[in-house]
Structure formats: C-alpha cells, structure tokens
PyMOL Python script that loads the backbone (N, CA, C, O; Angstrom):
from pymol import cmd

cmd.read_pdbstr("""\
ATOM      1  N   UNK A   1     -71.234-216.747-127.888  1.00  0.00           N
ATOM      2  CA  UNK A   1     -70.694-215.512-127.315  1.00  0.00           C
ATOM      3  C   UNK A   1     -69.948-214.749-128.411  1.00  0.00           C
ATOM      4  O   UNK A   1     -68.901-215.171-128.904  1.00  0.00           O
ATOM      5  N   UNK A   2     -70.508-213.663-128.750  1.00  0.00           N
ATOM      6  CA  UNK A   2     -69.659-212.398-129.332  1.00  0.00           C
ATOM      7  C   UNK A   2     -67.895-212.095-129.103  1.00  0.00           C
ATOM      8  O   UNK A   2     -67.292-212.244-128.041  1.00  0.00           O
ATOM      9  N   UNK A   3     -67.584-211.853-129.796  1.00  0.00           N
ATOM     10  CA  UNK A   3     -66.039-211.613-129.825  1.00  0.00           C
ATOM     11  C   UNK A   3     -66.004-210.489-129.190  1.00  0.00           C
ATOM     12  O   UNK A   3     -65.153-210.417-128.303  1.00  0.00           O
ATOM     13  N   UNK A   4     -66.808-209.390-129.406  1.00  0.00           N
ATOM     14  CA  UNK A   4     -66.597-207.863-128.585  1.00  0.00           C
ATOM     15  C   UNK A   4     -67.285-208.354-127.109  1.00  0.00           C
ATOM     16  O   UNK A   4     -66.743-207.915-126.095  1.00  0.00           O
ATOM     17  N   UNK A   5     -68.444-209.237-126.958  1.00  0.00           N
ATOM     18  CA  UNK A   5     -68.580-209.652-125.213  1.00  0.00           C
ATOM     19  C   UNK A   5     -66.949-210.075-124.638  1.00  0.00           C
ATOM     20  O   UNK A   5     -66.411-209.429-123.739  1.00  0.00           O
ATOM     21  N   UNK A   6     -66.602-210.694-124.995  1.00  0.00           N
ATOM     22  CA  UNK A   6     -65.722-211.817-124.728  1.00  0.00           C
ATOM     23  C   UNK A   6     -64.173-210.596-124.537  1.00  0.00           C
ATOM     24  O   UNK A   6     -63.688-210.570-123.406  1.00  0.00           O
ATOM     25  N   UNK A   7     -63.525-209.705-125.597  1.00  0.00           N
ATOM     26  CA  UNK A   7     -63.300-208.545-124.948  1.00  0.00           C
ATOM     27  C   UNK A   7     -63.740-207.873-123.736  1.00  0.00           C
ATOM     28  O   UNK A   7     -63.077-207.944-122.701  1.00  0.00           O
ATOM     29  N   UNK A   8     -64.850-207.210-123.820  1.00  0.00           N
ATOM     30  CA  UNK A   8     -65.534-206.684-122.877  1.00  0.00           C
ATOM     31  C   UNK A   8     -65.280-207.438-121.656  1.00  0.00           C
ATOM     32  O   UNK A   8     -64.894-206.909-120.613  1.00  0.00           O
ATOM     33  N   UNK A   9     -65.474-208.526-121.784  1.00  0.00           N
ATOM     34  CA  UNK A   9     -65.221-209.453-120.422  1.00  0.00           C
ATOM     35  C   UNK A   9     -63.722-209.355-119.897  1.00  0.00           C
ATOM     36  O   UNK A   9     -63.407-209.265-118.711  1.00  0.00           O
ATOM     37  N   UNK A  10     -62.892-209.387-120.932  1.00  0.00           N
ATOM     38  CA  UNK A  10     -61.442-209.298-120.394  1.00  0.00           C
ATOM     39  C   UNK A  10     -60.793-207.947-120.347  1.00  0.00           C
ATOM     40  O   UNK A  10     -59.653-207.975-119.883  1.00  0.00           O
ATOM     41  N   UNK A  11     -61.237-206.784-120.711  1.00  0.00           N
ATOM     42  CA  UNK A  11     -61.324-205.575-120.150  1.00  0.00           C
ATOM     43  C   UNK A  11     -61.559-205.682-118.669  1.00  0.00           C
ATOM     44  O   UNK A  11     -60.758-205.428-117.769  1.00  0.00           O
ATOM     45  N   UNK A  12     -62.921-206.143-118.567  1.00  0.00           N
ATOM     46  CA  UNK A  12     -62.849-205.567-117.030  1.00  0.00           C
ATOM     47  C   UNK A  12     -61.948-206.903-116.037  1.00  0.00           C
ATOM     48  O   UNK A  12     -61.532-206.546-114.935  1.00  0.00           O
ATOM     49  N   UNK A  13     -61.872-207.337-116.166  1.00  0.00           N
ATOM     50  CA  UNK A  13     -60.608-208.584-115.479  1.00  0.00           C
ATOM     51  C   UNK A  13     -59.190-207.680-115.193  1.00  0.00           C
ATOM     52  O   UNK A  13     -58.543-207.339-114.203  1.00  0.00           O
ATOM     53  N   UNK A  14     -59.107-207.497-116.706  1.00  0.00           N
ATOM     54  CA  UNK A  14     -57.565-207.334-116.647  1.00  0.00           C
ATOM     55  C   UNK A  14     -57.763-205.511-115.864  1.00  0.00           C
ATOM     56  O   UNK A  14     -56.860-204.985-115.214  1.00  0.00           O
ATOM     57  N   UNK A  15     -58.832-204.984-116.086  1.00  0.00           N
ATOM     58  CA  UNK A  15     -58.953-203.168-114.999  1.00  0.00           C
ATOM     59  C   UNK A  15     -58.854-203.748-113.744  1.00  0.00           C
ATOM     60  O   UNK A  15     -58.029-203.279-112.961  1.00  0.00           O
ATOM     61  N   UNK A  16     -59.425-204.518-113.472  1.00  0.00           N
ATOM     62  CA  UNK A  16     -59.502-204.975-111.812  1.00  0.00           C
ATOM     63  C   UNK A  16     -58.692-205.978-111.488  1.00  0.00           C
ATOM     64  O   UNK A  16     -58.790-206.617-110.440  1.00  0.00           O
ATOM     65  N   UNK A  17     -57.668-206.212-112.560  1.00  0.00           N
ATOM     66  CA  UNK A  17     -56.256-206.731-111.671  1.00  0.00           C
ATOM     67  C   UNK A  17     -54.989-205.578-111.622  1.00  0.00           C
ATOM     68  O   UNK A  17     -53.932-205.404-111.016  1.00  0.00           O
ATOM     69  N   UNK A  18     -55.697-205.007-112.521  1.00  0.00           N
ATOM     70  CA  UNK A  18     -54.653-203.228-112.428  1.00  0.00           C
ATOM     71  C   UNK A  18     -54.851-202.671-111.542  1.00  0.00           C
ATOM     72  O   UNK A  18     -53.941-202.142-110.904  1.00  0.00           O
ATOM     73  N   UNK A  19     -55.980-202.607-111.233  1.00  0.00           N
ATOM     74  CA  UNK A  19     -56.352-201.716-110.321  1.00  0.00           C
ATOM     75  C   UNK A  19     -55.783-202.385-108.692  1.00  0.00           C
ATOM     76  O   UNK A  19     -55.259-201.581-107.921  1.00  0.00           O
ATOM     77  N   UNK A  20     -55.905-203.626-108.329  1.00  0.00           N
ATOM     78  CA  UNK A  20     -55.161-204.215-107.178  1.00  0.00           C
ATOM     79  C   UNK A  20     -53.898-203.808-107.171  1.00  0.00           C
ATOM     80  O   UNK A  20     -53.243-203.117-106.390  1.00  0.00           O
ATOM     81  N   UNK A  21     -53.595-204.513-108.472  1.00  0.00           N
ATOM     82  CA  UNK A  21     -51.595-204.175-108.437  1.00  0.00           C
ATOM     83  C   UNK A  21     -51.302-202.587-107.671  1.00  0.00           C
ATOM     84  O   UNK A  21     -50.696-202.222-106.664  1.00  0.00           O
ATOM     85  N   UNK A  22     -51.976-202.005-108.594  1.00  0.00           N
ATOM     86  CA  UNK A  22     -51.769-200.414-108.369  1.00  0.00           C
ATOM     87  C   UNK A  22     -51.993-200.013-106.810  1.00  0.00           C
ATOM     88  O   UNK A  22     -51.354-199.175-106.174  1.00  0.00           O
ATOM     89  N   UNK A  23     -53.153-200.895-106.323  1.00  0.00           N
ATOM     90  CA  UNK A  23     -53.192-200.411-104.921  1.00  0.00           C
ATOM     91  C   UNK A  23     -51.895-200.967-103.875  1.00  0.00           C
ATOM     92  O   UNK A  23     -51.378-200.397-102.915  1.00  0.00           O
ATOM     93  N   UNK A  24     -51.555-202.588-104.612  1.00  0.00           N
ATOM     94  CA  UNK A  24     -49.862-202.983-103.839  1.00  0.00           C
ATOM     95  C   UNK A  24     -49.178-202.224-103.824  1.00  0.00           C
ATOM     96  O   UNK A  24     -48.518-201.882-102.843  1.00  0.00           O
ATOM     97  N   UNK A  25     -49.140-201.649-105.137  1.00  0.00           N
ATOM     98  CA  UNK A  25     -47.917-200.569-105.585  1.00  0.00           C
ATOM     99  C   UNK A  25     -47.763-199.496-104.589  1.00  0.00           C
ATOM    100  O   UNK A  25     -46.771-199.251-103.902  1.00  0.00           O
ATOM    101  N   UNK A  26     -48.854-198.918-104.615  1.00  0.00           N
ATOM    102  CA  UNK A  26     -49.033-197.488-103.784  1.00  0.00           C
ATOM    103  C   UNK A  26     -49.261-197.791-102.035  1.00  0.00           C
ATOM    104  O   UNK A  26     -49.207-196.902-101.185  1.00  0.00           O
ATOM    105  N   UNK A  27     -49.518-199.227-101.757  1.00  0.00           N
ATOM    106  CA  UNK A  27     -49.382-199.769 -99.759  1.00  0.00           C
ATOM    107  C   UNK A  27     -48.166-200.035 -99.955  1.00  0.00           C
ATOM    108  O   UNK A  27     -47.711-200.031 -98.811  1.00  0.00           O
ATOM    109  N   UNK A  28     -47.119-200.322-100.822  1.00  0.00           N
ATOM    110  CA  UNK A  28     -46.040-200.658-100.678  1.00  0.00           C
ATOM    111  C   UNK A  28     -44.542-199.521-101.134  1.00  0.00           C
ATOM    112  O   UNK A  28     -43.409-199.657-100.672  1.00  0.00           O
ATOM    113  N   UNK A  29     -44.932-198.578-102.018  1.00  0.00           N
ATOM    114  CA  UNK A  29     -44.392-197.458-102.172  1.00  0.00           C
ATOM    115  C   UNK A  29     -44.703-196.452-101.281  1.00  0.00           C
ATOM    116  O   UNK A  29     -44.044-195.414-101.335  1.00  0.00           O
ATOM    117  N   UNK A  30     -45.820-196.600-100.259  1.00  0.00           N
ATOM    118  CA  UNK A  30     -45.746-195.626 -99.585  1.00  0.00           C
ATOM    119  C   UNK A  30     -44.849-195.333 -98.089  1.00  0.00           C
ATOM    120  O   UNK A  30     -44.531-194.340 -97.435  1.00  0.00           O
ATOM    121  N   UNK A  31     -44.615-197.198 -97.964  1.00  0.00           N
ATOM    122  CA  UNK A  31     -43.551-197.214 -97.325  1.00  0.00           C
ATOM    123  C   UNK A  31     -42.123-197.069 -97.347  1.00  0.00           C
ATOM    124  O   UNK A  31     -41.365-196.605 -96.496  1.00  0.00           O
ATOM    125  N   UNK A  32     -41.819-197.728 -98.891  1.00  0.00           N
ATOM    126  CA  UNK A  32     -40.696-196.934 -99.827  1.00  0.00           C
ATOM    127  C   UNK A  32     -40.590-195.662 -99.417  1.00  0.00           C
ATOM    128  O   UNK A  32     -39.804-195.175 -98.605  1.00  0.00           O
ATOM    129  N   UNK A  33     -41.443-195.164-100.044  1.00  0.00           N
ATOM    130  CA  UNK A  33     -41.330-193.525-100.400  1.00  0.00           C
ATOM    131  C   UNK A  33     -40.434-193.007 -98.918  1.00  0.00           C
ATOM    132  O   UNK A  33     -39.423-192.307 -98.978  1.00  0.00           O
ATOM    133  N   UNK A  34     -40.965-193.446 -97.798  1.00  0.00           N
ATOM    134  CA  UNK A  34     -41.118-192.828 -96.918  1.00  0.00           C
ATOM    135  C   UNK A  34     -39.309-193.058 -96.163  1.00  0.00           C
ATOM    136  O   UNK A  34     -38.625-192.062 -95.930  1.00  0.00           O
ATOM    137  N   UNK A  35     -38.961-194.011 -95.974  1.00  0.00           N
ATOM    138  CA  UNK A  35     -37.492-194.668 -96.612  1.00  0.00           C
ATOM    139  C   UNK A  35     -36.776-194.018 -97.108  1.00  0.00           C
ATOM    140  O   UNK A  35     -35.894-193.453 -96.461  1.00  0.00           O
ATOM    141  N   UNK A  36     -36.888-193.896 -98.214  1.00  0.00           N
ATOM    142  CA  UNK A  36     -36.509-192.975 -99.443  1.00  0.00           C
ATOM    143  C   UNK A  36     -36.202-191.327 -98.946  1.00  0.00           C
ATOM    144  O   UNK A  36     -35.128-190.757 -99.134  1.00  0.00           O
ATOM    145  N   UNK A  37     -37.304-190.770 -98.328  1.00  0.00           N
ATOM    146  CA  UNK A  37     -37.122-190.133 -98.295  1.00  0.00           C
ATOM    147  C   UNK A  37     -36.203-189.537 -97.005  1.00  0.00           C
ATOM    148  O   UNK A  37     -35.883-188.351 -96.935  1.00  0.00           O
ATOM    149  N   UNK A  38     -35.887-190.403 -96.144  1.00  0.00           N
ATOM    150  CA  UNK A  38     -35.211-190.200 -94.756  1.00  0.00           C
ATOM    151  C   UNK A  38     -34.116-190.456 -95.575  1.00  0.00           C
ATOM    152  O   UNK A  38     -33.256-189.582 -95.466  1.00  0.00           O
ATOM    153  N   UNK A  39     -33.845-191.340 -96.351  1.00  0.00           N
ATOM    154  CA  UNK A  39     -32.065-191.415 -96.779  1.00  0.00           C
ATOM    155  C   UNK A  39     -31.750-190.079 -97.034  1.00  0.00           C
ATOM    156  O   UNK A  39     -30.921-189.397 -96.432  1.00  0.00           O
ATOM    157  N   UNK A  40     -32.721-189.633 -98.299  1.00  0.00           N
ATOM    158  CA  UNK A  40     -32.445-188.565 -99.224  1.00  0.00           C
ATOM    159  C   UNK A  40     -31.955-186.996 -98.270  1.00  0.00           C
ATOM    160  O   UNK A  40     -31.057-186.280 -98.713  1.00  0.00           O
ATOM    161  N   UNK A  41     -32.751-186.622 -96.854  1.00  0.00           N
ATOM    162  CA  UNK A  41     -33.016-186.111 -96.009  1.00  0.00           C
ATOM    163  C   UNK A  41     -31.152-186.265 -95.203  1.00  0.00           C
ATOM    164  O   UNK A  41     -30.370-185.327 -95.049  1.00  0.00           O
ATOM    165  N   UNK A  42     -30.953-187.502 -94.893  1.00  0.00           N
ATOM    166  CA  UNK A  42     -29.820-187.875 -94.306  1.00  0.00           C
ATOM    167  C   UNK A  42     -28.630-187.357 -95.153  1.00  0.00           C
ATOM    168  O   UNK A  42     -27.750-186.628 -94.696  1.00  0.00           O
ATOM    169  N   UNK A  43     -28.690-187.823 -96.490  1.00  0.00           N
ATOM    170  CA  UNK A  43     -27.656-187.162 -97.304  1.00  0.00           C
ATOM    171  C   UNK A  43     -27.488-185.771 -97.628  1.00  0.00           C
ATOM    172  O   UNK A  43     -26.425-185.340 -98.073  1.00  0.00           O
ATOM    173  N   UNK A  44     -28.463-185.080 -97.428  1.00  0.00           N
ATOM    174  CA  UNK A  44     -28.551-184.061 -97.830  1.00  0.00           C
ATOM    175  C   UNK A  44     -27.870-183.054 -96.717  1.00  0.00           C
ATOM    176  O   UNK A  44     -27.253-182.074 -97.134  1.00  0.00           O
ATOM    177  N   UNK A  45     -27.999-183.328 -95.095  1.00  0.00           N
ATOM    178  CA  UNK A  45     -27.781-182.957 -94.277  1.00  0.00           C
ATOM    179  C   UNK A  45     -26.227-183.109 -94.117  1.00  0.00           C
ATOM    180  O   UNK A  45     -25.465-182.191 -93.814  1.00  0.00           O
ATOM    181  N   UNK A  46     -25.816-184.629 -94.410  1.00  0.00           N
ATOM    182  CA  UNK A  46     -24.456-184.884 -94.412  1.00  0.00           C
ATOM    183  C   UNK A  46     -23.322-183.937 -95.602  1.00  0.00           C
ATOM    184  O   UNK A  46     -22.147-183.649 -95.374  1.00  0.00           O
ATOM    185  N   UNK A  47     -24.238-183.560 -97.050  1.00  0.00           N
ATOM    186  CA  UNK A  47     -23.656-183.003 -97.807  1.00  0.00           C
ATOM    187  C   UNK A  47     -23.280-181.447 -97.139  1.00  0.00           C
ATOM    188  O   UNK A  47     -22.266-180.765 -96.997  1.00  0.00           O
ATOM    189  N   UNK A  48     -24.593-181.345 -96.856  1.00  0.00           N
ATOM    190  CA  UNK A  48     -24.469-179.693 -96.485  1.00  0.00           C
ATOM    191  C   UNK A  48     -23.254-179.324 -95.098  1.00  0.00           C
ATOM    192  O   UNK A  48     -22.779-178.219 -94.836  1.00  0.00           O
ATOM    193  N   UNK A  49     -22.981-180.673 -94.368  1.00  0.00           N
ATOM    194  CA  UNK A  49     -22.090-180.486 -93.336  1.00  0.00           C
ATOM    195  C   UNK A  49     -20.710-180.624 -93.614  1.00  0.00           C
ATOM    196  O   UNK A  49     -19.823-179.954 -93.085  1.00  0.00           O
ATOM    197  N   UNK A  50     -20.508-181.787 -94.721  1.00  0.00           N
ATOM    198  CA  UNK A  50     -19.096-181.968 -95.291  1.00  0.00           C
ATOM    199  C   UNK A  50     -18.870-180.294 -95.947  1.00  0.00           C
ATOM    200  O   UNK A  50     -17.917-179.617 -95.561  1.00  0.00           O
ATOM    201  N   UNK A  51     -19.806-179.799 -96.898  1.00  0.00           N
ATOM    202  CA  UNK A  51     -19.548-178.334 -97.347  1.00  0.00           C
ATOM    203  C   UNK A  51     -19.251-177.298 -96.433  1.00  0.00           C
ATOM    204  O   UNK A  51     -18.409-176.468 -96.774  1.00  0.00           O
ATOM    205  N   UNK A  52     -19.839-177.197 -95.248  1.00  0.00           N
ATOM    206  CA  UNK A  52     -19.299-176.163 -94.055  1.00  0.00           C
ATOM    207  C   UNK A  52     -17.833-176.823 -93.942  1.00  0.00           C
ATOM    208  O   UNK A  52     -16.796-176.163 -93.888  1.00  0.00           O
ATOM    209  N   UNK A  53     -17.863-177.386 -93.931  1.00  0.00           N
ATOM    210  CA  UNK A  53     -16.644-178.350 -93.058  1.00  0.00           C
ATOM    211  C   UNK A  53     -15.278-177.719 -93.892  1.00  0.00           C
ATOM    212  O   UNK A  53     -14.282-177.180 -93.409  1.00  0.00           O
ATOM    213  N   UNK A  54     -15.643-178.015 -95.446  1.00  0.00           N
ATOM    214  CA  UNK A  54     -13.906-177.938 -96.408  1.00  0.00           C
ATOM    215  C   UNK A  54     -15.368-176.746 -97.289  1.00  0.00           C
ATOM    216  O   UNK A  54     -16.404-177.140 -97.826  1.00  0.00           O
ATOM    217  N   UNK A  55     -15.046-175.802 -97.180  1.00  0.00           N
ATOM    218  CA  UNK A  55     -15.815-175.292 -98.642  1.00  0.00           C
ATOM    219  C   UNK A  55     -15.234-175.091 -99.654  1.00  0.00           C
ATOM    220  O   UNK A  55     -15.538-174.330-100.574  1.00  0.00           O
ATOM    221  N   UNK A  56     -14.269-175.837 -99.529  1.00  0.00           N
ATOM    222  CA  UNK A  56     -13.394-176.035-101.264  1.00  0.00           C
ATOM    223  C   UNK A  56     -13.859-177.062-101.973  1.00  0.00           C
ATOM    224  O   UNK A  56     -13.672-177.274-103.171  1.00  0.00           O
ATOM    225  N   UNK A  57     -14.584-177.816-101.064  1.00  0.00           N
ATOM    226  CA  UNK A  57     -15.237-179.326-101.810  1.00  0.00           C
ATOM    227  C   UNK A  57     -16.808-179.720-101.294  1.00  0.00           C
ATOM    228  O   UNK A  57     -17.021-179.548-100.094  1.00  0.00           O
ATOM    229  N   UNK A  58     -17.576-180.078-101.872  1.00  0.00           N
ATOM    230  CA  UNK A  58     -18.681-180.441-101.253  1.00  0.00           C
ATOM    231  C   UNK A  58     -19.384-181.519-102.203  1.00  0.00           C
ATOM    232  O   UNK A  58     -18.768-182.345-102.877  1.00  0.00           O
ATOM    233  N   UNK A  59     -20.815-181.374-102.146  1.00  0.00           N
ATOM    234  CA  UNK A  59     -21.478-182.124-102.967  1.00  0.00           C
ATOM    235  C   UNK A  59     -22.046-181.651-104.189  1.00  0.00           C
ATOM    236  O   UNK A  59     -23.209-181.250-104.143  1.00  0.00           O
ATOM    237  N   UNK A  60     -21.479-181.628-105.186  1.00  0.00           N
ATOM    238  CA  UNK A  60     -22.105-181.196-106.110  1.00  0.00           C
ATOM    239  C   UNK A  60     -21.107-180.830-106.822  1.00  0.00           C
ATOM    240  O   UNK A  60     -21.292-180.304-107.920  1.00  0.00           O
TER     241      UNK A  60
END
""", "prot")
cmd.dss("prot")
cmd.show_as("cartoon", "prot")
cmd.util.cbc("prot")
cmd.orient("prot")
C-alpha cells in the first residue's frame, strides 16, 4: 500500500468523523441556541424595564 492511498484513506475517516461531530454539534446547539436565546430575550426585556423604571441608571 502507497503512502498517498493510506492518506487518502485517512482523509476520508477523519471527513466522516467531522462531519458526524458537526452534525452533534449543530442537534445539540440548536437546542442551545434556542436557550440562549430566551435568556438573552429575558434580559433584555428586564434591562429595558429596570431603564424605564430609574432612567438615571440602566444597562449599559
């Protein structure tokens, strides 16, 4: 066996264990994300209410 087969062979191994990871990544960040983004949503609402509230102080 060739040294460039033998590459070649572990090219595509190691693409198609990237390529899984990447799909965990993205079934599992998409639930993140989604998380993420209700906090971000929550704070943002809470900032903007503490700022009505004292507008001498807020977030930012």
């Amino acid at each position: 066996m060739s040294t460039g087969f033998a590459i070649y062979i572990l090219l595509i191994l190691f693409e198609k264990s990237v390529t899984d990871f990447r799909k965990n990544i993205e079934k599992n960040f998409g639930l993140f994300n989604k998380v993420l983004f209700v906090k971000i949503n929550i704070s943002v609402g809470f900032c903007a209410h503490i700022y009505r509230q004292e507008e001498s102080y807020g977030c930012g």
